[in-house]
C-alpha positions as CSV (number, residue, x, y, z in Angstrom):
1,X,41.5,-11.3,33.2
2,X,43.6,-8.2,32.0
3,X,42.3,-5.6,30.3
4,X,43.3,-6.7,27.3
5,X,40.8,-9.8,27.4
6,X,38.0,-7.1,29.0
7,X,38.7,-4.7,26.3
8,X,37.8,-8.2,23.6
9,X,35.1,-9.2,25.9
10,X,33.7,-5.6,25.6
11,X,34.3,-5.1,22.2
12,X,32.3,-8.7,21.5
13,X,29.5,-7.8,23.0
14,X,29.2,-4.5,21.5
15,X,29.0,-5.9,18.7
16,X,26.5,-9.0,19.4
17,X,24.3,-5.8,20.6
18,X,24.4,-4.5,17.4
19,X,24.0,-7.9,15.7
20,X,20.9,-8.1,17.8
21,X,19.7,-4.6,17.2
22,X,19.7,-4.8,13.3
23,X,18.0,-8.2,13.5
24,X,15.2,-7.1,15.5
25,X,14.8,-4.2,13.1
26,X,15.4,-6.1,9.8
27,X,12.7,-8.7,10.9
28,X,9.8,-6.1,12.1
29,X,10.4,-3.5,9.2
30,X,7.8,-3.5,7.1
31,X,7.9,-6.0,3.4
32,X,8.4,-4.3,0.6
33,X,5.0,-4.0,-1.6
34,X,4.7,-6.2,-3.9
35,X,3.3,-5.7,-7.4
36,X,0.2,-4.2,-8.2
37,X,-2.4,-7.4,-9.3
38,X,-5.3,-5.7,-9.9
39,X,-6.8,-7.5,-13.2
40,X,-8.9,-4.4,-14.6
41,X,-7.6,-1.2,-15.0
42,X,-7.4,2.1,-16.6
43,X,-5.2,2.4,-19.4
44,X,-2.3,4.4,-19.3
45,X,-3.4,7.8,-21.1
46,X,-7.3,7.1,-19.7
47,X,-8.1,6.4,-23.1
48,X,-9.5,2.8,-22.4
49,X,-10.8,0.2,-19.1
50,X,-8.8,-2.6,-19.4
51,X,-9.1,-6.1,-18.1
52,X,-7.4,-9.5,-18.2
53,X,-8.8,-13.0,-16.9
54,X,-7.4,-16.5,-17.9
55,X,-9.7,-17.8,-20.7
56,X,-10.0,-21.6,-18.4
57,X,-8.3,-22.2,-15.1
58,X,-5.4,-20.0,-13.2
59,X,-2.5,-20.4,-15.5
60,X,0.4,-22.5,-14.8
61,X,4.2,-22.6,-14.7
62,X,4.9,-24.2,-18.6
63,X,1.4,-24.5,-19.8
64,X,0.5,-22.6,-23.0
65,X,-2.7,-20.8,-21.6
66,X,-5.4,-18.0,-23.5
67,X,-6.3,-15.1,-22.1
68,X,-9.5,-12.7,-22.5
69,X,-8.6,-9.3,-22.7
70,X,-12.0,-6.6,-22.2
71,X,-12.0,-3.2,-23.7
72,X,-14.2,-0.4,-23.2
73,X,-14.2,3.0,-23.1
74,X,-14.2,5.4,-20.1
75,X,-18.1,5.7,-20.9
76,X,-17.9,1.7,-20.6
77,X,-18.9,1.4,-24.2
78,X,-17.5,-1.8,-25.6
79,X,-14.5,-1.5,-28.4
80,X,-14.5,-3.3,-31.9
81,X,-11.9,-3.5,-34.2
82,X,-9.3,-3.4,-31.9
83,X,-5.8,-4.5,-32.4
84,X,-3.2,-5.3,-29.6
85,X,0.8,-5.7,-29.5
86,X,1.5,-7.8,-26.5
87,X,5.2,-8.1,-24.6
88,X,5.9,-8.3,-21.3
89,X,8.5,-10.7,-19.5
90,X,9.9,-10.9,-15.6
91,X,11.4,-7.6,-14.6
92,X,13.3,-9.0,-11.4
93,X,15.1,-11.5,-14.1
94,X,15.0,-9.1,-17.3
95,X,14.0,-11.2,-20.0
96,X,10.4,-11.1,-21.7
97,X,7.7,-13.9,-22.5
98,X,9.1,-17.6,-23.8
99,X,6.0,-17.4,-26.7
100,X,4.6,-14.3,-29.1
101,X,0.7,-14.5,-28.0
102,X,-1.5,-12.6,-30.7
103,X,-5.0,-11.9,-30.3
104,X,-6.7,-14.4,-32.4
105,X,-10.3,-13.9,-32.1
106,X,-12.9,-10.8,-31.4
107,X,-15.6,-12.4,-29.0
108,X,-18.0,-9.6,-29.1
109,X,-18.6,-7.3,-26.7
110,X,-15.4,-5.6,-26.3
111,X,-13.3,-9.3,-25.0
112,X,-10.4,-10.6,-27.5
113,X,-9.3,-14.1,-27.2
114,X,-5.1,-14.1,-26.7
115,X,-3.3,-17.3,-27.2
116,X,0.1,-18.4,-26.9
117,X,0.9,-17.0,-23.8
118,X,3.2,-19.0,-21.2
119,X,4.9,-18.3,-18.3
120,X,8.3,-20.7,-18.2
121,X,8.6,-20.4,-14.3
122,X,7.2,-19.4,-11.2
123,X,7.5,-15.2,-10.2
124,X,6.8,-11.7,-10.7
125,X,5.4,-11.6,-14.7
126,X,4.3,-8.5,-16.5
127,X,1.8,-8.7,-19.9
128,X,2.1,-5.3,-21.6
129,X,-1.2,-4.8,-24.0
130,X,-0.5,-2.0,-26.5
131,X,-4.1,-1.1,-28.2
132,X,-4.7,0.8,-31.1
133,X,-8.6,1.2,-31.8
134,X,-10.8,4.2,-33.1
135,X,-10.7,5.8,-29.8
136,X,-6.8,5.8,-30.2
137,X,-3.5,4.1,-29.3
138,X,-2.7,3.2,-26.1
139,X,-1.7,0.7,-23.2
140,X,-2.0,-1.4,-20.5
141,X,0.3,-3.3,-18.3
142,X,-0.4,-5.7,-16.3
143,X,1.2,-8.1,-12.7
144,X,0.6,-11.7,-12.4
145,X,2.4,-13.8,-9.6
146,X,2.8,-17.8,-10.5
């Protein structure tokens, strides 16, 4: 072999090395984290404790589900006479929610009854709660992973 066909040889496997280097990296770097799932939470200017649960089962790709949405204050006192503005959408595809859900029912003790809400496929969704009570305005947002 000349070393012409060395020098090609060489090169190759210089850069099979490196081929194999970045793969080894690439597949024992750490993943990404992923959303933040939590389903309670503190509001964003602390004004409220916030927290979500599916009114029935686990919702699912298509379905129309309800949620029940808790508020209280920081002293966990329970908040009447709340009313909400709800968005939200998939921010890895940039659109928001299919549906307008609307809180359509005080339960009592601080929990809202949300209908309408559907997810139209499976992903990273956010539910963005605005509240405006006596306390004052403010909001939560929220991850869910179908």
């Amino acid at each position: 072999m000349g070393s012409t066909g060395r020098m090609v040889v060489g090169a190759f496997g210089l850069v099979a090395l490196a081929v194999g280097f970045l793969a080894v990296v690439f597949l024992t770097a750490p993943a990404a984290p992923g959303p933040d799932l939590a389903r309670a939470k503190t509001s964003v200017k602390g004004l409220y404790s916030v927290a979500i649960a599916p009114e029935t089962s686990e919702p699912r790709q298509g379905d129309l589900h309800s949620w029940i949405v808790t508020v209280t204050t920081r002293q966990g006192t329970p908040v009447d006479n709340a009313s909400f503005t709800i968005g939200g959408g998939m921010p890895e595809h940039a659109h928001g929610l299919p549906t307008s859900p609307e809180a359509t029912a005080y339960l009592g003790d601080g929990r809202y009854r949300i209908e309408g809400m559907k997810f139209s496929m499976t992903g990273w969704w956010q539910l963005k709660f605005g509240i405006t009570a006596p306390v004052g305005v403010d909001e939560a947002t929220f991850n869910l992973v179908l």
